[in-house]
Every structure is written in structure tokens, then in C-alpha cells.
C-alpha positions as CSV (number, residue, x, y, z in Angstrom):
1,X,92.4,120.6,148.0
2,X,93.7,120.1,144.7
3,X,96.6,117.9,143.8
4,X,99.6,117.6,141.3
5,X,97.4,113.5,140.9
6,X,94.0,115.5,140.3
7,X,95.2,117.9,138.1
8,X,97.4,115.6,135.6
9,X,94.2,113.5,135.9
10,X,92.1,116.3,134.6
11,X,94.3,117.2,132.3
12,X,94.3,114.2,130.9
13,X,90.5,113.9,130.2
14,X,90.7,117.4,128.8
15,X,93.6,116.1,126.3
16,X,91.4,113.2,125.3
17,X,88.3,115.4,124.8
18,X,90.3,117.8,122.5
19,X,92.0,115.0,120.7
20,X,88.0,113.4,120.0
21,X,86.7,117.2,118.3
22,X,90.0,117.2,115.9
23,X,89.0,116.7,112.5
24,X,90.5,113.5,111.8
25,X,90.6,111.1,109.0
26,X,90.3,107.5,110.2
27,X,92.6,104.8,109.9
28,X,92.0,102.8,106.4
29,X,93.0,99.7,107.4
30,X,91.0,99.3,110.6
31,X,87.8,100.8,108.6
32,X,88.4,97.5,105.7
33,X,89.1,95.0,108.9
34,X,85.5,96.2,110.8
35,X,84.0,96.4,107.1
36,X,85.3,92.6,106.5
37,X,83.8,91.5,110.2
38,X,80.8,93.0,109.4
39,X,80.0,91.1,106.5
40,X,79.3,88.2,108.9
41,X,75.8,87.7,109.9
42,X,73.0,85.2,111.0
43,X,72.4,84.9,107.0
44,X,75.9,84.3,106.6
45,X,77.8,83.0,109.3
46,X,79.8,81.8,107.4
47,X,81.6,83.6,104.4
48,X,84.2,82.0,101.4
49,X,87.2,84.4,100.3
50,X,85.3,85.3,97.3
51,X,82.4,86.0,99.1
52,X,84.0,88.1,101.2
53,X,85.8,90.2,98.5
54,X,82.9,90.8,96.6
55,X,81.2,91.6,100.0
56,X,83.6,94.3,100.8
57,X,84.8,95.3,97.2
58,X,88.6,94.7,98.6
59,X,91.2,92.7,96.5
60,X,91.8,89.1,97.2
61,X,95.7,90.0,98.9
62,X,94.1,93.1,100.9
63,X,91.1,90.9,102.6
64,X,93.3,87.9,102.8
65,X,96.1,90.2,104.9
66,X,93.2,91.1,106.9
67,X,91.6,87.7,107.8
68,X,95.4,86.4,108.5
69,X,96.2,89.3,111.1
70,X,92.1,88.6,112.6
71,X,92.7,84.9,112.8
72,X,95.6,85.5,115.1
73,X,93.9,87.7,117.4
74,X,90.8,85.0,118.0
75,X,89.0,87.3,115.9
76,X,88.2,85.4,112.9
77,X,88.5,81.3,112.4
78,X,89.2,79.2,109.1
79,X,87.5,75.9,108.4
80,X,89.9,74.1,106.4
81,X,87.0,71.3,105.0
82,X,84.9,73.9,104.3
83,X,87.5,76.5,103.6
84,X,85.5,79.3,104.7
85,X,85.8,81.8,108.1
86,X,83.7,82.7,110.7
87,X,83.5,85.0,113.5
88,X,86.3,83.6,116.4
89,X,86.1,83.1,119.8
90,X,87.4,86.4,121.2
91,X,83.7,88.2,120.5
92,X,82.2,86.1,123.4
93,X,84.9,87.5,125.4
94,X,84.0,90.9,124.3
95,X,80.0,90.1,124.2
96,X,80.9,89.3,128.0
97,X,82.1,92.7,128.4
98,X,79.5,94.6,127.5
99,X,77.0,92.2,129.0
100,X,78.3,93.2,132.4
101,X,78.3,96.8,131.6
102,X,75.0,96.5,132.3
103,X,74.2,97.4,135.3
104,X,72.6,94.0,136.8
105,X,71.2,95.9,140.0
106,X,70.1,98.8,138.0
107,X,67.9,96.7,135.4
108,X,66.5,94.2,138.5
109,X,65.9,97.3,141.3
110,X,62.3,98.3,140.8
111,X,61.3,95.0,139.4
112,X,62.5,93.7,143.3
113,X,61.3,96.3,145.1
114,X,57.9,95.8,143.8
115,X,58.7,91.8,144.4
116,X,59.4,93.2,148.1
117,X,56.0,94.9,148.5
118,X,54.0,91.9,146.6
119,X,55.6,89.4,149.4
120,X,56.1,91.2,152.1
121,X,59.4,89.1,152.8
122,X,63.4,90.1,152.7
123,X,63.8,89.8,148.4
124,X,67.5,89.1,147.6
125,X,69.2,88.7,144.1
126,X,72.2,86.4,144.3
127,X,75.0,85.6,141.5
128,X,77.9,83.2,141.2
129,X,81.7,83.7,142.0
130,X,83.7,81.0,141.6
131,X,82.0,78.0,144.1
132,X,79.9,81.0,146.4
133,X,76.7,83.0,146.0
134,X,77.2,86.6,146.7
135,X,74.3,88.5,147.4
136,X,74.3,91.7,145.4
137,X,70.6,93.1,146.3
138,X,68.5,92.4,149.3
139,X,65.3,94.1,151.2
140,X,64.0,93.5,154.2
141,X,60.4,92.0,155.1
142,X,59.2,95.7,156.8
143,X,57.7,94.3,159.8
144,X,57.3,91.0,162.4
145,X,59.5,88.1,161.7
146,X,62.1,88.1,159.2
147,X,65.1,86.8,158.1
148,X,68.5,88.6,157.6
149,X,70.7,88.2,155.0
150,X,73.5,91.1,154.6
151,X,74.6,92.3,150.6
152,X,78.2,90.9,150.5
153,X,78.5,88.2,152.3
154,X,79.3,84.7,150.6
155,X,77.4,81.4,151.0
156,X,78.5,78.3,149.6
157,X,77.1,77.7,146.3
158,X,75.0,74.8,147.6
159,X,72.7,77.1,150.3
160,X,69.4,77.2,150.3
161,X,67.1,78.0,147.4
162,X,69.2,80.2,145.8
163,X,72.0,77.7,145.5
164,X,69.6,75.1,143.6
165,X,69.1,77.6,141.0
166,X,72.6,78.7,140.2
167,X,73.6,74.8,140.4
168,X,71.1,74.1,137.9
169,X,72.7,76.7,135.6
170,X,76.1,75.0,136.1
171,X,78.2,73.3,133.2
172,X,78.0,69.5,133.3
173,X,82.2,68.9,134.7
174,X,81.9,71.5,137.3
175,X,78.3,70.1,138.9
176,X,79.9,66.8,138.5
177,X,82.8,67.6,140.6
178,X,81.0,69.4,142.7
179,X,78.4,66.5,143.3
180,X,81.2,64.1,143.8
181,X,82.5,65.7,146.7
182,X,80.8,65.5,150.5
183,X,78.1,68.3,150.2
184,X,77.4,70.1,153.4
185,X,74.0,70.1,155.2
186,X,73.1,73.2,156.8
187,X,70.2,72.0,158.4
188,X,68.8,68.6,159.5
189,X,66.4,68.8,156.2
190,X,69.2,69.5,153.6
191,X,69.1,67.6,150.6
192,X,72.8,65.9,150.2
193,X,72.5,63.4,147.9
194,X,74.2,63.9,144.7
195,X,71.3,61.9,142.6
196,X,68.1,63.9,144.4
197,X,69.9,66.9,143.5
198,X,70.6,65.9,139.9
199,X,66.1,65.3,139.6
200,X,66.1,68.4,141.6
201,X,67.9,70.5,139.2
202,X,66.1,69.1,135.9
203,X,62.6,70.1,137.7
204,X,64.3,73.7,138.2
205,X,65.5,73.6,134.5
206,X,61.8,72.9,133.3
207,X,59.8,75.2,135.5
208,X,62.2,78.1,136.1
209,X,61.4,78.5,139.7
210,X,62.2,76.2,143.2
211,X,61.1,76.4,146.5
212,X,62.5,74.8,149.4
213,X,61.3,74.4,153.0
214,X,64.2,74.8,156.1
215,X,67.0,73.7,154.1
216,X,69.1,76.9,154.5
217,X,67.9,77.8,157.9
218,X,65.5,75.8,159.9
219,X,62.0,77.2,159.8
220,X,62.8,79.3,156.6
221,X,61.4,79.0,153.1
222,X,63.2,80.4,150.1
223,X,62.0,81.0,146.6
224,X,64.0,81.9,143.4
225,X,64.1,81.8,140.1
226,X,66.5,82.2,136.9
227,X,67.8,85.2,135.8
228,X,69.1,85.3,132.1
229,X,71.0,87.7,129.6
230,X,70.8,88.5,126.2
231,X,72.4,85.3,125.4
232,X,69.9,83.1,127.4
233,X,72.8,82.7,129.8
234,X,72.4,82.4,133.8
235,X,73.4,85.5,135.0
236,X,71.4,85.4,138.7
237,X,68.9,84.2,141.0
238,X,66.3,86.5,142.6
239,X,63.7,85.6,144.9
240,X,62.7,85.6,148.8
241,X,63.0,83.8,152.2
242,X,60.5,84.4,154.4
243,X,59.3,82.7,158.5
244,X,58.0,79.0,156.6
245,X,55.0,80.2,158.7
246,X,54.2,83.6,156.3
247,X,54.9,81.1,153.3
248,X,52.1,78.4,153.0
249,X,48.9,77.4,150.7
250,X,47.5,80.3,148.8
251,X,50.2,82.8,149.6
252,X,53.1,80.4,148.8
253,X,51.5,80.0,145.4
254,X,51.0,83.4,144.8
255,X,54.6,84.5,146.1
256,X,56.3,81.7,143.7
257,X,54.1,83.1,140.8
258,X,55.7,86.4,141.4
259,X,59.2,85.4,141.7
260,X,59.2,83.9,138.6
261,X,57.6,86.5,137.3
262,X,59.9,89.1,138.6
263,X,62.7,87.0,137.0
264,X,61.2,86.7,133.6
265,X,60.4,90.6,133.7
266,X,64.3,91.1,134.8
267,X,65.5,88.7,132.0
268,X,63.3,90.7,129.4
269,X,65.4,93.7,130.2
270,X,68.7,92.0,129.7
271,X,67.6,90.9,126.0
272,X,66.4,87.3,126.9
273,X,64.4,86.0,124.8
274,X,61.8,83.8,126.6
275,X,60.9,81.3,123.4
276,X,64.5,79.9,123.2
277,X,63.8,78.5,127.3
């Protein structure tokens, strides 16, 4: 049934696709602002006001008018020593944006379904909000014993394998407060204390994958690894839990291998770039 909502909606998209196939001129000024920003690059980060006239071919007032109306908006900072500009703070808002346009699940989905069919055990791909994990893909083992974990639901950033990971990913004040507070053990074998953690999370940091042995859930061993975006930020863990049982000698080794693999292949497609970590 149509609706007076559903048709000022529509309406609306078709006024927006009209307005895009008008032959318009565009707007002068914006054009010499995104010309100005894009005279900054890796070669030159950095740019003097006569550098950046001569870059754009714009008089001193024009690109000074510009760089004054960008520096307000975070777009555009001045080093007074140096008395040059640079690109401001506001793009890694905006390169946030578009990072989490990407689809996360999309990008990781066959990579962990193939993860699912190399182990055998339930895969899962966890990311951070705030002080919990939230688990945002997860599979099954097909058959026999395994262990359940439901998408949604929130652990504490702490649990199990997966926690480890994203804590080692963490920036220094917020593990530090979080380390000087009274950790909670979820099983008699959890690691609680704040220094064993601290070695814990340098050995994650060097070899980009952890395992643990009943520290989530007695008799359980998890797996994960790193996830990383374009920027070589932590983004996610991905790995397994699987009966400790299933998970020992050759076929522990082999099903680490392959969760870090399976993080490094996800990484790739998110624009890490392996030789910077």
C-alpha cells in the first residue's frame, strides 16, 4: 500500500536524480579550496604560502582566504615555526568514514567460510565497542561437539582469545585503566594479572596470532588473530573455538597457521599493508 511517507520519499530521490543530470556549472570557490587540498601529498606534506600559490596558480589573498576558512573547519593546520600548513585533523575523521563503508563482513565472508571448512570448528569475527566484544560473524563446527556463540551478543572485552587480541590493539591509557581495575576470571585458568597480561599482549603484538586453552570456557580452545585496515589500524579479531580435545599437536598448529592466515588475507583486502607490521 502506498503512502503519503513513501511517495514524498520517492519523490524526493527523483528530485535529486533530476537535479544531478542538469547541466550545471560548479561552484568556483569550492573547485580552488579541493584544488588547494590537493596540492598536499606524501612528497609534500607540507606546503609554504608560496608554494601553494604557485601550486594552484591562485593569488596570494584568494589561497590565503581559503587556508583561513579550512583551518577553522579542522581541515587544514598552520605551523607557526615552520610557517607552513598541512592537512588537519578532520580527514581522519572522514578517512574513518569511508573505512567503515566498507563492508567488514562482506570483505572477511568467504575468507571465514573457507577458515570454517579448513578447521572444522564454530569461526567467529569479533570487533570492539566501547569495553565489549561483539560478535559480528560466526559459523558453526557442522558436526559432534561444538561450541555456541550467538552474532550479537556482548562479552567483556577481556574473554577468551578474542579479548587478548583486541586488548593488544588497545591505546596505552585505556589498557592501563583497564589493567588497573579487578579483571574478571571466567574460568578457574583465566589469566588476571595485570603484568602476565602486559608479556601476553607484546607476544600477540609480535606474532599476530594467540591461542588460549579453557580460559573463556572450561575445556575450550580459541584462536584469533589481528584484523587491520588500510591504515594498519585494528579493526577485528577472527578466529575459532573449538572442544580443547579437537584442538591439539598437529591440528592445533595447522588451525593457528590458518587463522592467521585468514586474518592476513582479510587485512590485504582492507588495504593493509603487511611490511609496515
Amino acid at each position: 500500500m502506498e503512502t503519503a511517507g513513501s511517495r514524498g520519499s520517492r519523490g524526493t530521490a527523483k528530485g535529486a536524480t533530476a537535479l544531478r543530470e542538469l547541466r550545471m556549472t560548479s561552484i568556483r570557490t569550492i573547485d580552488r579550496a579541493v584544488d588547494v587540498l590537493n596540492a598536499f601529498h606524501h612528497q609534500a606534506p607540507e606546503r609554504s604560502m608560496d608554494e601553494l600559490c604557485h601550486e594552484v596558480g591562485l593569488p596570494r589573498p584568494t589561497v590565503y582566504r581559503i587556508l583561513y576558512t579550512l583551518e577553522r573547519r579542522g581541515l587544514i593546520l598552520y605551523n607557526p615555526e615552520t610557517q607552513k600548513y598541512r592537512l588537519g585533523y578532520q580527514f581522519l575523521y572522514y578517512g574513518d568514514l569511508v573505512a567503515h563503508s566498507l563492508d567488514l563482513r562482506r570483505e572477511a565472508e568467504d575468507v571465514l567460510l573457507e577458515l570454517h571448512r579448513q578447521t572444522q570448528q564454530t569461526v567467529l569475527m569479533s570487533v570492539a565497542r566501547g569495553d565489549t566484544l561483539t560478535y559480528v560473524f560466526r559459523k558453526e563446527a557442522p558436526e559432534g561437539l561444538k561450541v555456541s556463540t550467538f552474532e550479537g551478543p556482548r562479552r567483556p572485552i577481556t574473554f577468551g582469545a578474542f579479548g587478548c587480541v583486541t586488548m593488544a590493539y588497545m591505546d596505552t591509557d585505556n589498557l592501563e585503566k583497564l589493567l588497573a581495575q579487578p579483571l574478571p576470571a571466567f574460568t578457574p585458568r583465566t589469566v588476571t594479572q595485570p603484568d602476565q597480561i602486559r608479556r601476553r599482549l607484546q607476544q600477540i603484538r609480535e606474532e599476530k596470532v594467540f591461542v588460549e586453552t579453557g580460559e573463556g570456557y572450561v575445556g575450550v580452545t580459541g584462536i584469533a588473530a589481528p584484523v587491520f585496515d588500510a591504515r594498519n589500524h585494528f579493526v577485528a579479531a577472527v578466529g575459532v573455538n573449538g572442544p580443547t580435545v579437537h584442538l591439539t599437536g598437529e591440528r592445533l598448529s595447522q588451525a593457528t597457521a590458518a587463522v592467521r592466515n585468514a586474518a592476513l588475507r582479510i587485512s590485504g583486502r582492507l588495504g593493509a599493508d603487511p611490511r609496515r607490521g
